[in-house]
C-alpha positions in Angstrom: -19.7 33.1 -137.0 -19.6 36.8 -135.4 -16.7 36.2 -133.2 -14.5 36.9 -135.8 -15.8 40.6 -136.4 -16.1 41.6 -133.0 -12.4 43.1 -132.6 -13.0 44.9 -136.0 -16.0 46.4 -134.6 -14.7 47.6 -131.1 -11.8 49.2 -132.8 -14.0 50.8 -135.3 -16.4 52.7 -132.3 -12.7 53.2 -130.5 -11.4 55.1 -133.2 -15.0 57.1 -133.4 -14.7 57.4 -129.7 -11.7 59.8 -129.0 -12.3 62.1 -132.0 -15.8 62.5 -130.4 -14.5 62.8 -126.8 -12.0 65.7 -128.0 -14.4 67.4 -130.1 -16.7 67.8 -126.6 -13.9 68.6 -124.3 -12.6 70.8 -127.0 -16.1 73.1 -127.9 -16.5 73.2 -124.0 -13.5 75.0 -123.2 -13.5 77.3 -126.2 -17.1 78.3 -125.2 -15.6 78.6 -122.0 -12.9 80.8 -123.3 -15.0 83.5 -125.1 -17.2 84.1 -121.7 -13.7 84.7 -120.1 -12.4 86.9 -122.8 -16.0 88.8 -122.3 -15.2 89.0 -118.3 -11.9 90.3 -119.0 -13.2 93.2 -121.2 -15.7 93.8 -118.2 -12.7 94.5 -116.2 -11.3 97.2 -118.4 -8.4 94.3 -119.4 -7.4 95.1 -123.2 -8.1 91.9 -125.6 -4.3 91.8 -126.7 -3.1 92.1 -123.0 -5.1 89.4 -121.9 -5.0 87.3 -125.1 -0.9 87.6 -124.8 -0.4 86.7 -121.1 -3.0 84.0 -121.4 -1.0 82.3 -124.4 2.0 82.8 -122.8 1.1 80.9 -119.5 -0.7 78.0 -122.4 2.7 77.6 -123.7 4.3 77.3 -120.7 2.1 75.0 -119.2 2.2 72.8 -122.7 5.7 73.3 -123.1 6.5 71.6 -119.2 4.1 68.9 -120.2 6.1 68.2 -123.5 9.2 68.1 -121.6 8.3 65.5 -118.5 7.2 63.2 -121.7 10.4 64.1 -123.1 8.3 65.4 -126.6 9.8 68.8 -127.0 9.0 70.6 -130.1 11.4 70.2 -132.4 13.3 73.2 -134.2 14.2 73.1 -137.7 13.3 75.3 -141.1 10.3 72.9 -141.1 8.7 73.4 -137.6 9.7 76.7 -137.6 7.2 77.7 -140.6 4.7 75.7 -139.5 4.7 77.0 -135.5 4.7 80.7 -137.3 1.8 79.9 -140.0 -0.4 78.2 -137.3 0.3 80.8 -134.9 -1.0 83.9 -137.1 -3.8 81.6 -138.1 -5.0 79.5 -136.0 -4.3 81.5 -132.5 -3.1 85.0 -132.6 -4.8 86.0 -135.8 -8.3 84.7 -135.2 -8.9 85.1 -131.2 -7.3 88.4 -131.6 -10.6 89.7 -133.5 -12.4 87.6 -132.1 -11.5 88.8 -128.4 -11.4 92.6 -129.3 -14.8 92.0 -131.2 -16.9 90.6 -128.4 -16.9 94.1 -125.9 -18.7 95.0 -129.6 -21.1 92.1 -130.9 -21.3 90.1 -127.4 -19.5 86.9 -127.1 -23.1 84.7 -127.5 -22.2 86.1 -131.4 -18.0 85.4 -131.6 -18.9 81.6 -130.1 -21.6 80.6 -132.6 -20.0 82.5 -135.8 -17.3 80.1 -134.8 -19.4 77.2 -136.4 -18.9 79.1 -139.9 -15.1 77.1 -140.1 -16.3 74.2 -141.3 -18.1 75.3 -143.8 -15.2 76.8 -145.4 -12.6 73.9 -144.5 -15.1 71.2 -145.9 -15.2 73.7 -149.4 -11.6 73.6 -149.3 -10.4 70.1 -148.4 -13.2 69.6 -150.9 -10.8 71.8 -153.6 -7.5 70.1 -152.4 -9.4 66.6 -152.8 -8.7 65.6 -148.9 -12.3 64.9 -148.6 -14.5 63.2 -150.8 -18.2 64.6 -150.7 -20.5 62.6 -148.3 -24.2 63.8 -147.7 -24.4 63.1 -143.8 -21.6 65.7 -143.9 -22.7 67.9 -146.2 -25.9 68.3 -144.0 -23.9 68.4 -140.6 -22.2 71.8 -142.2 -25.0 73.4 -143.8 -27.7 72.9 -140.5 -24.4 75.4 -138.5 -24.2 77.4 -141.7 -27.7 78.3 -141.3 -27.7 78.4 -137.5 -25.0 80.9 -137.7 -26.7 82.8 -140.7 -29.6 83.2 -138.7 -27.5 84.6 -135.9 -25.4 87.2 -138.2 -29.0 88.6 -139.3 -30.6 89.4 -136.7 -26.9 91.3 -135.4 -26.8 92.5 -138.6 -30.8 93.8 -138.7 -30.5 95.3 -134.5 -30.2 99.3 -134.7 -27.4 99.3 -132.5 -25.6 97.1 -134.8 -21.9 97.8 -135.4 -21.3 96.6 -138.9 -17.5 97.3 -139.1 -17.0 95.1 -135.7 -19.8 92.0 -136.7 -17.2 92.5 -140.5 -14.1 91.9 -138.4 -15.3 89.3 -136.6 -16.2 87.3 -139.7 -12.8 87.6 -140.9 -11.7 85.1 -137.6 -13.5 81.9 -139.4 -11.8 82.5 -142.6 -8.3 82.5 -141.1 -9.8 79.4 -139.0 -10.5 77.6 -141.7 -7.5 78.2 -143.7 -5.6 77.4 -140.4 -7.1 73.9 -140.3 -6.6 73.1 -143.3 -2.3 74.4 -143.5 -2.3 71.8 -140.3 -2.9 69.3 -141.9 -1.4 69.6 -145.3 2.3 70.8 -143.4 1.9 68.5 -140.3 5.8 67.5 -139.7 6.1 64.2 -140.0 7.0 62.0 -137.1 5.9 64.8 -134.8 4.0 64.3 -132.2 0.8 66.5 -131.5 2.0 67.2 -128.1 5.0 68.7 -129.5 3.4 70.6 -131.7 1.0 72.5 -129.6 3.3 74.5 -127.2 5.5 75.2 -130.4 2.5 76.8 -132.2 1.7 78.7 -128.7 5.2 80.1 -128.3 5.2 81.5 -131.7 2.0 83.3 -131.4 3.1 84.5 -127.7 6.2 86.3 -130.2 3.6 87.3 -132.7 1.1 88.9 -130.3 4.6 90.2 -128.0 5.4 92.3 -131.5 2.1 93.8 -131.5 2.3 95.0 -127.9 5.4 96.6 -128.9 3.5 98.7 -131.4 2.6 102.6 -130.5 -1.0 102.6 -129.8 -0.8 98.7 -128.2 0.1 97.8 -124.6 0.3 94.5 -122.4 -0.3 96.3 -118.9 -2.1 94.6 -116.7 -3.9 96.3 -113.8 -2.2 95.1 -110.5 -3.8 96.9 -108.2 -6.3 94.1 -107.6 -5.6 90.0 -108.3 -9.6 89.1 -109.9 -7.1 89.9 -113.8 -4.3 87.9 -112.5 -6.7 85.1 -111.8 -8.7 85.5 -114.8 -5.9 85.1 -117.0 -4.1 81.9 -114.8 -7.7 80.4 -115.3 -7.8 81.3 -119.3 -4.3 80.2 -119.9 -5.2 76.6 -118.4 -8.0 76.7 -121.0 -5.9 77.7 -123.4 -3.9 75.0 -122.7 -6.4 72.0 -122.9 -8.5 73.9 -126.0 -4.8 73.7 -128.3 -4.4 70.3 -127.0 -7.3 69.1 -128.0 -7.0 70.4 -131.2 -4.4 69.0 -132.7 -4.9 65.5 -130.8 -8.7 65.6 -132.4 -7.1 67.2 -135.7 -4.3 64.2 -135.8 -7.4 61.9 -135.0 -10.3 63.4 -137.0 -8.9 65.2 -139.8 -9.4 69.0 -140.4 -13.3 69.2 -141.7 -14.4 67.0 -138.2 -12.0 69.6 -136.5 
């Protein structure tokens, strides 16, 4: 009488099982990312320098494995918007305060605050009606919410506290969350997320290229020894993986899960 069911059910923990396989692989390598970021302020190497070289090599790393499975990102008005949007977000927005804030709060601080997106993604989707309210949820959210509360306290209560640095950093889960949600209200249709990833990359290599250009903003790179050169091949590998990951678990999961 059971046999019936049993496909139903093993597709059912299959389509649990690769949100939930991204989502580890995923936090793993952005943990990963901010104790890089925090070795590369260490070695005197400038949070937009590093952030820009490391996305750079992401994208090109994303954008050879879109091109051997013949899934390049596609370029129209469309794409276009939605590579630029989810760059400033999503990549070159947020981990552009987040990177420049952890020399200032400690990157312990920058990777838990980052449980404060879904929070504000589940309040939006909430809004937009893309979610409909579920208690198991609910309480998933709020237990990070208070983690992450907890956290911003005692940073907050410390005497050494910099207030206008912990403020900045607090902005990065807003633009997170908005990022999430944009992704998946102006995901392309028909486009795969493979394709998407090195567009959104290349876009916010351009965006954090125009800051660089700024007076007051450089790239440079010490090459007088190869410990940033390696620190930077290493990040944009994890770069590469973390932005896959996303939108594979986004496409899969939907933005609050994300």
């Amino acid at each position: 009488m059971t046999l019936p069911n049993t496909p139903k059910r093993h597709a059912s923990k299959r389509a649990w099982l690769a949100p939930l396989l991204y989502l580890l692989a995923g936090g793993a390598l952005l943990g990963l990312s901010t104790n890089l970021a925090k070795l590369a302020g260490e070695m005197q190497l400038s949070a937009l320098a590093f952030l820009f070289w490391s996305i750079l090599g992401a994208a090109l790393i994303l954008l050879a494995l879109a091109a051997y499975r013949r899934h390049l990102p596609p370029v129209n008005r469309r794409t276009v918007e939605y590579y630029a949007v989810s760059a400033l977000l999503g990549v070159a927005g947020a981990n552009l305060l987040f990177f420049s804030a952890i020399p200032h709060v400690g990157a312990g601080f920058v990777a838990l605050i980052i449980t404060l997106p879904p929070l504000l993604t589940y309040i939006g989707a909430l809004a937009l009606k893309m979610e409909r309210f579920q208690f198991l949820r609910a309480a998933g959210v709020m237990s990070a919410l208070a983690g992450a509360f907890t956290l911003a306290f005692h940073k907050l209560s410390a005497p050494d506290a910099d207030y206008l640095w912990i403020l900045l950093a607090l902005i990065g889960p807003v633009l997170l969350a908005i990022g999430n949600l944009y992704r998946t209200l102006r995901w392309p249709a028909g486009v795969s997320s493979d394709a998407l990833a090195p567009g959104m990359l290349i876009a916010a290599s351009l965006l954090l290229l125009g800051v660089g250009l700024l007076p007051g903003f450089s790239l440079h790179v010490p090459m007088d020894r190869s410990l940033p050169i390696v620190l930077i091949a290493v990040q944009a590998m994890v770069f590469a993986g973390q932005f896959l990951l996303l939108f594979l678990l986004q496409k899969s999961g939907g933005p609050v899960f994300l």
